[in-house]
C-alpha positions as CSV (number, residue, x, y, z in Angstrom):
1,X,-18.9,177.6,44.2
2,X,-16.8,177.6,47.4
3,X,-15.7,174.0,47.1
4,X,-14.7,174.5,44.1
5,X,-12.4,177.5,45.0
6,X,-11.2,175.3,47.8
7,X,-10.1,172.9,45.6
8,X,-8.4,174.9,43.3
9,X,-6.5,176.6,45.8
10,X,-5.2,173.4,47.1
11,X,-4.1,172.9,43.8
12,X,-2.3,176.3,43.3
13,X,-1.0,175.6,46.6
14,X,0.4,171.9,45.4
15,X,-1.5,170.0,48.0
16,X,-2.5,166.5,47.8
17,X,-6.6,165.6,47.7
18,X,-8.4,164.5,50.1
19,X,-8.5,160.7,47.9
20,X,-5.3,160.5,47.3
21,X,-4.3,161.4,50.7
22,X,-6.7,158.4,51.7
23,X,-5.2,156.1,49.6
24,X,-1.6,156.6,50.5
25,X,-3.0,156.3,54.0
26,X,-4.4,152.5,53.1
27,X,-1.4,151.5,51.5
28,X,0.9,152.6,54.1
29,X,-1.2,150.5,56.5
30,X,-0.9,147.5,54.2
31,X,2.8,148.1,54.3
32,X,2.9,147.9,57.8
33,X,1.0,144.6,58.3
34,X,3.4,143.0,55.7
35,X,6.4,143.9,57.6
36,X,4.6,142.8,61.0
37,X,3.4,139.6,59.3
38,X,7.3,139.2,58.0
39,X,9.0,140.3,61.3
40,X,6.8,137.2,62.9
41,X,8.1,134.7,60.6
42,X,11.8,136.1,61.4
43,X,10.7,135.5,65.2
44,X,9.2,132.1,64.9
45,X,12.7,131.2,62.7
46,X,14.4,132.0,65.4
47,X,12.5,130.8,68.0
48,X,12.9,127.4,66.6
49,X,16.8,127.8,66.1
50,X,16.9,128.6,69.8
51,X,14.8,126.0,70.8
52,X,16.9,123.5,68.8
53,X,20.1,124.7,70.7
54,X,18.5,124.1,74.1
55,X,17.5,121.0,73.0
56,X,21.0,120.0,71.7
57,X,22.6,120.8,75.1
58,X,20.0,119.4,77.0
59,X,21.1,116.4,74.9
60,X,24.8,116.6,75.6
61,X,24.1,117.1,79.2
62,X,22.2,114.1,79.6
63,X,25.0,112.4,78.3
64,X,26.9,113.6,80.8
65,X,25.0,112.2,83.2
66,X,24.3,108.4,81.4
67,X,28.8,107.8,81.4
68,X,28.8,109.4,84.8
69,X,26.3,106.5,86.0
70,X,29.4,104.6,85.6
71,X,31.1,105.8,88.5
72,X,28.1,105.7,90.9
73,X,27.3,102.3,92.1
74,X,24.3,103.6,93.6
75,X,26.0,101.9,97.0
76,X,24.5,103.4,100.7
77,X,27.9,102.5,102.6
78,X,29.8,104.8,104.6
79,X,33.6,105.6,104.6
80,X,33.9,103.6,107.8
81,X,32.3,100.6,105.7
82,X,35.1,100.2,103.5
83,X,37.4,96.9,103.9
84,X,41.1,98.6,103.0
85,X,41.6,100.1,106.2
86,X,43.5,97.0,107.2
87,X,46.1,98.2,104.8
88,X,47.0,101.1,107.6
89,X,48.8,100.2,110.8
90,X,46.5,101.4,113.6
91,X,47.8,104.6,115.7
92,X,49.0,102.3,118.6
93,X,51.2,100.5,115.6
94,X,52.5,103.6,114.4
95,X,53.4,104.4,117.9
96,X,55.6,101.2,118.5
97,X,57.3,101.2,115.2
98,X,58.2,105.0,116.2
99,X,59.3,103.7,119.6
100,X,61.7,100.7,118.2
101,X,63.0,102.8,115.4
102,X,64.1,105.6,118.3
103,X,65.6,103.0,120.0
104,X,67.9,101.8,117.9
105,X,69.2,105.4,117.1
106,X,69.2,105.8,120.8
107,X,71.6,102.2,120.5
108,X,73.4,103.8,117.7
109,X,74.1,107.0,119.7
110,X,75.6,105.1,122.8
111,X,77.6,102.9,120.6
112,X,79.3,105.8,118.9
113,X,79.5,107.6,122.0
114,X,81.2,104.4,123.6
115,X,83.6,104.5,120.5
116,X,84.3,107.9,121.0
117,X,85.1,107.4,124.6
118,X,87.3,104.7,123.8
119,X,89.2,106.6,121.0
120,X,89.6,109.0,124.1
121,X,91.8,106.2,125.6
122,X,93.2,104.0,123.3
123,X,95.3,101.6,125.8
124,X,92.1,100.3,126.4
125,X,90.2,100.2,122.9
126,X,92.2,97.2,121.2
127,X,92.0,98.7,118.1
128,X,95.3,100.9,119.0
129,X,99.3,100.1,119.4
130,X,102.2,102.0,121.4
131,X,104.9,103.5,119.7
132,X,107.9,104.7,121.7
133,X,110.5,106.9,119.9
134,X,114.0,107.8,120.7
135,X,113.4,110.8,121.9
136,X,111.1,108.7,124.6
137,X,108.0,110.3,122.9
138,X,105.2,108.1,122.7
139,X,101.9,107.7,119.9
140,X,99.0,105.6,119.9
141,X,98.6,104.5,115.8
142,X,95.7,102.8,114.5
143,X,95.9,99.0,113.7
144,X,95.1,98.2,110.3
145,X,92.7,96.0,110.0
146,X,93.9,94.9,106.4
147,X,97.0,92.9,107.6
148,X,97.6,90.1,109.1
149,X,97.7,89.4,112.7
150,X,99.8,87.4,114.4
151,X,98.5,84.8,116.3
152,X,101.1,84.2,118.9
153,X,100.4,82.8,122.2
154,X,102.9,84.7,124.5
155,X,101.9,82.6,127.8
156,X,103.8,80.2,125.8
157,X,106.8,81.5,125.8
158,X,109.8,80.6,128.4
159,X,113.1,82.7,129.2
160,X,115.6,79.8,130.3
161,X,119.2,81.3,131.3
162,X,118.4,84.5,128.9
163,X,117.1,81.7,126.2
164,X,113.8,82.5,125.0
165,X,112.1,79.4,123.7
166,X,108.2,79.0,122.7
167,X,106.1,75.9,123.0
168,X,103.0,74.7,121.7
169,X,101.1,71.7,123.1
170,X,103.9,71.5,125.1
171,X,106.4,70.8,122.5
172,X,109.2,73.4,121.5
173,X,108.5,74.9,118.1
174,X,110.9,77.8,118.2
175,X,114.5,78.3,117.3
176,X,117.4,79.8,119.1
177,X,119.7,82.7,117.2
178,X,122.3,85.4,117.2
179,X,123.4,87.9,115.0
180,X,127.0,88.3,114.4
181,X,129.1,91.0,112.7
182,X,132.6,92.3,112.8
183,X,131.6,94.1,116.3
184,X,131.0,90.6,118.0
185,X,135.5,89.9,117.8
186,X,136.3,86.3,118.5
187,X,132.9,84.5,118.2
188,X,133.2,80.9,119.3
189,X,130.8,79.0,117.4
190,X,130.8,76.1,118.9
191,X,130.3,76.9,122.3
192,X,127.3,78.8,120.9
193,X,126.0,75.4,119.3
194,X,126.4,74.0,123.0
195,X,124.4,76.9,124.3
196,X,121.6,76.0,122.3
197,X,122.2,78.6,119.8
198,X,120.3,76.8,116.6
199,X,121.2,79.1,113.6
200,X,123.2,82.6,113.5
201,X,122.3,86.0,111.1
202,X,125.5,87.2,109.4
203,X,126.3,90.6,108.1
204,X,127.7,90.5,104.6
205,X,127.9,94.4,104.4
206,X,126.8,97.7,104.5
207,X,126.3,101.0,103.2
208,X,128.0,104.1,104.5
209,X,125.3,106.1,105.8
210,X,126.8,109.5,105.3
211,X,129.3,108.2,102.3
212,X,127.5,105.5,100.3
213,X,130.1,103.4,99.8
214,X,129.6,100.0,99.8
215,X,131.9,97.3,102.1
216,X,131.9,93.8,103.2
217,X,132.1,93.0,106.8
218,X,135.5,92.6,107.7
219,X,134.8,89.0,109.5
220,X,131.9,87.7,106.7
221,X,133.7,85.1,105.0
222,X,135.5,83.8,108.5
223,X,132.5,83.9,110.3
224,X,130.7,82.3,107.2
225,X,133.1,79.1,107.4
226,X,133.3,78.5,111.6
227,X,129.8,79.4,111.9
228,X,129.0,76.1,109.4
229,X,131.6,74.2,110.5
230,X,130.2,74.5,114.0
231,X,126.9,72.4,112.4
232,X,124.7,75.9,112.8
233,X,122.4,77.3,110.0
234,X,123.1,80.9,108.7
235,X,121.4,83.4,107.3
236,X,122.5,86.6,106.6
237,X,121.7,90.6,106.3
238,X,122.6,93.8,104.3
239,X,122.8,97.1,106.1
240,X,121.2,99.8,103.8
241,X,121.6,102.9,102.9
242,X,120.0,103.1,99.8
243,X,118.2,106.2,98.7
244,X,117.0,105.0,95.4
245,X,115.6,101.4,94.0
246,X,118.6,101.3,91.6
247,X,121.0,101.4,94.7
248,X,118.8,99.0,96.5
249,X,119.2,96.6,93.8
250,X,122.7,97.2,93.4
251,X,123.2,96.3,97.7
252,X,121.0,93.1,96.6
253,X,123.7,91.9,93.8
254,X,126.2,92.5,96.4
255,X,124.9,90.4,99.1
256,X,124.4,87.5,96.1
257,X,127.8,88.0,95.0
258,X,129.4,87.1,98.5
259,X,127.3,84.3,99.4
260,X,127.4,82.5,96.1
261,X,129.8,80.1,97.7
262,X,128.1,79.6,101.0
263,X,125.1,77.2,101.7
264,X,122.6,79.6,103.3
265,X,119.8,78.0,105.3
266,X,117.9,81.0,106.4
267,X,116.4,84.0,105.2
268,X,118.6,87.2,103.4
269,X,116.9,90.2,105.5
270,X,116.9,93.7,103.9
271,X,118.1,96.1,107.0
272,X,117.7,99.8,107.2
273,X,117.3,102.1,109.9
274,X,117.4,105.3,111.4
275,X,120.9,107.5,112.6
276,X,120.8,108.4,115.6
277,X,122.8,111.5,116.7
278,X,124.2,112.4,113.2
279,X,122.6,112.9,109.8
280,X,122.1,109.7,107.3
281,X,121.6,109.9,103.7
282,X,117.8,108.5,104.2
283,X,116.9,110.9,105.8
284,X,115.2,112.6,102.9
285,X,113.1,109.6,101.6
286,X,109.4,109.6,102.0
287,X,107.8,106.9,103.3
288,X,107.1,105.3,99.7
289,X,111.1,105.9,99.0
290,X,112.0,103.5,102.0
291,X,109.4,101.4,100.9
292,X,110.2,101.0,97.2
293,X,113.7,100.7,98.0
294,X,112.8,97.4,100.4
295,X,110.7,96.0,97.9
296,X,113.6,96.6,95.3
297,X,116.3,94.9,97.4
298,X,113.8,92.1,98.1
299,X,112.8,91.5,94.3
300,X,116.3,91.3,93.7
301,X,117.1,88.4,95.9
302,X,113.6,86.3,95.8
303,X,114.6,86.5,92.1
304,X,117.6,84.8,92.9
305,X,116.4,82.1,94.4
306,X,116.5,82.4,98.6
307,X,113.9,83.8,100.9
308,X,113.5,87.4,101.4
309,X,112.8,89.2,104.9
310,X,112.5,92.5,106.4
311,X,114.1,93.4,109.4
312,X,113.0,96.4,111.8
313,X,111.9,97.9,115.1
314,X,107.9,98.6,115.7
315,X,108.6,102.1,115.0
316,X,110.1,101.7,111.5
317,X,107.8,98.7,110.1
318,X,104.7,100.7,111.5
319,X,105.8,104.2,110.9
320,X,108.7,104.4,108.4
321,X,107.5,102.0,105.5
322,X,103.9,101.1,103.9
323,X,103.7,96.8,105.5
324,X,100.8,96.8,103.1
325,X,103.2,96.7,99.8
326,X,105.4,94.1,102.0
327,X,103.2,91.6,102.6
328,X,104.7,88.8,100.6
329,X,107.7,88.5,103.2
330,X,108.7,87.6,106.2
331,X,109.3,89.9,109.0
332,X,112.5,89.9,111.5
333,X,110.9,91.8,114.2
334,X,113.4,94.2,117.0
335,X,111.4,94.7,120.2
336,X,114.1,94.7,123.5
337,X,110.7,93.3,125.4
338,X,109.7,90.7,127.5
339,X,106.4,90.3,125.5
340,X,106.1,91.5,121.8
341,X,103.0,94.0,121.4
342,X,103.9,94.4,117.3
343,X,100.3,93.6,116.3
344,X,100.8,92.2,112.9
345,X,102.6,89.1,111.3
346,X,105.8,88.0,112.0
347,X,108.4,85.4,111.8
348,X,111.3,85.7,114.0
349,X,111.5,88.6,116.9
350,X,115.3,89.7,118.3
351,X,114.0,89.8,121.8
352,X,117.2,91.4,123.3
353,X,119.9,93.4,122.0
354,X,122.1,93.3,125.5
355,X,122.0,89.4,126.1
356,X,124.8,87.2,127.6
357,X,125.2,84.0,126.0
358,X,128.4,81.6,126.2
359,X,130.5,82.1,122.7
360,X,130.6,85.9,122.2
361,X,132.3,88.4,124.2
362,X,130.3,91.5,125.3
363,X,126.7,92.1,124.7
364,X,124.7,89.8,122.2
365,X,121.8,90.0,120.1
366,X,119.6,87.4,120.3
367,X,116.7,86.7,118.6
368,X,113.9,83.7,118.1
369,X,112.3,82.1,115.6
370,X,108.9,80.7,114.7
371,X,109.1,78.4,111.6
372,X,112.2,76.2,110.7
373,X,113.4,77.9,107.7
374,X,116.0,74.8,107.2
375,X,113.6,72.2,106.2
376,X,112.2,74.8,103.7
């Protein structure tokens, strides 16, 4: 039959039958609803996971929100509503502070401007002094405001026949003297006494300025005795020279040597000054130099037991020694004035270097004093 070579042909051919062809068909199918069926499953599974994750930040989100309810007081007011804007100055505050505070730099500007103007001219700041050099040069030099003033009332003071005399209350509080050395010949003492003449300053010595050699005044010890026997107080001085504190202090054992057997009533002054017209042997020394070789000298004799002092023009206490390592003496001031205008401290002031005075031949220095260094 025809089927039958059909078949058979398929079979020599090694073709599948029709049946079996069917059933692989069928079971293919099934295959493929399984794996739908399982790839569901897979879907829902995951689905669910996803769900679950937008859940959980839904969660964490709402939690959010609950702490930031903390922070929201739910309140209708406005900015404006608030109560600290008290704490803030308003803009017309703001505007006078601004105003007073330029002001006072305004103040501040004219003030330094005024003391720059007065710096400008010092004659008429008060916070300047005149010095007057040899040479007639002039300098206007800061006043230190770290020493003492003096406190001198020069209306008080009275010239009578070239005596200068100062009262206070109306009562004489001042003392007459005169310094004497070998170029005053033939002093009379006693007719000094009856000038008014209440104590005299005697050279004991000096150093040679060019050869350092130390000498006594040629009339110390005669002028020592007639100027006690005459009833007058004496002091004395030391010319110096010395350009180092050991040869200070050797001028200082000097001066105590010579007046060991003299009653001395007034102060021992340290003097040293300038050369004029001819080189000195101090003419090296700094400032500090001068000044340690004072202080040395001074040491020396308040060790001894009397009452050290420092003699000088304006020009050399201001200019040629440090006053501010001097303060602990007293100060014989040099001014050939009418009035003083040494601003600082001082005891006695030679007023006149050209006087006339009964007793001593020639010019005379004279000088006054302050305090009454006898009852000391």
């Amino acid at each position: 039959m025809r089927l039958q070579d059909d078949y058979d042909y398929e079979e020599r051919r090694g073709g599948v039958p029709v049946g079996a062809v069917s059933i692989a068909i069928v079971a293919i199918m099934a295959m493929a609803l399984v794996m739908v069926f399982m790839n569901q499953n897979d879907n829902n599974k995951k689905s669910g996971k996803d769900a679950d994750t937008v859940s959980g930040n839904e969660t964490v989100k709402q939690e959010e929100r609950e702490s930031l309810d903390e922070y929201i007081s739910g309140s209708t007011l406005t900015a404006d509503d608030l109560d600290f804007w008290d704490m803030y100055p308003e803009r017309e505050e703001i505007a006078a502070v601004e105003k007073e505070e330029a002001g006072e730099k305004d103040k501040k500007k004219d003030k330094y401007e005024e003391e720059e103007e007065s710096i400008e001219d010092p004659a008429l700041d008060g916070k300047h002094t005149k010095i007057t050099y040899a040479n007639g040069s002039e300098e206007w030099v800061l006043i230190s405001p770290y020493l003492t003033k003096n406190n001198y009332d020069f209306t008080n003071l009275v010239s009578q026949s070239n005596i200068m005399k100062y009262y206070e209350n109306g009562k004489k509080i001042s003392f007459v003297g005169a310094d004497i050395s070998k170029y005053q010949e033939n002093v009379d003492f006693e007719t000094l006494k009856n000038e008014g003449v209440d104590y005299v300053m005697i050279r004991v010595g000096a150093r040679g300025y060019s050869t350092g050699q130390i000498t006594l005044d040629d009339n110390f010890d005669d002028n020592m005795v007639r100027a006690k026997e005459a009833g007058l107080d004496v002091g004395v001085y030391f010319y110096s020279q010395a350009i180092s504190e050991a040869e200070a202090v050797e001028e200082a054992n000097f001066v105590l040597e010579h007046i060991a057997g003299y009653e001395i009533d007034y102060p021992v002054a340290f003097f040293m000054e300038k050369i004029s017209n001819d080189k000195a042997r101090i003419d090296g020394l700094s400032k500090n130099d001068k000044t340690m070789a004072a202080r040395a000298f001074l040491n020396t004799v308040k060790d001894a037991g009397y009452m050290p002092m420092v003699y000088g023009t304006k020009e050399w206490l201001i200019k040629e020694v440090d006053l501010s390592k001097l303060t602990e003496y007293d100060i014989w001031l040099s001014q050939n004035e009418d009035i003083p205008d040494y601003p600082y401290r001082f005891t006695m002031w030679q007023y006149t270097s050209t006087g006339e005075i009964g007793g001593i031949e020639g010019y005379a220095n004279l000088s006054v004093n302050f305090i009454d260094y006898s009852a000391k």
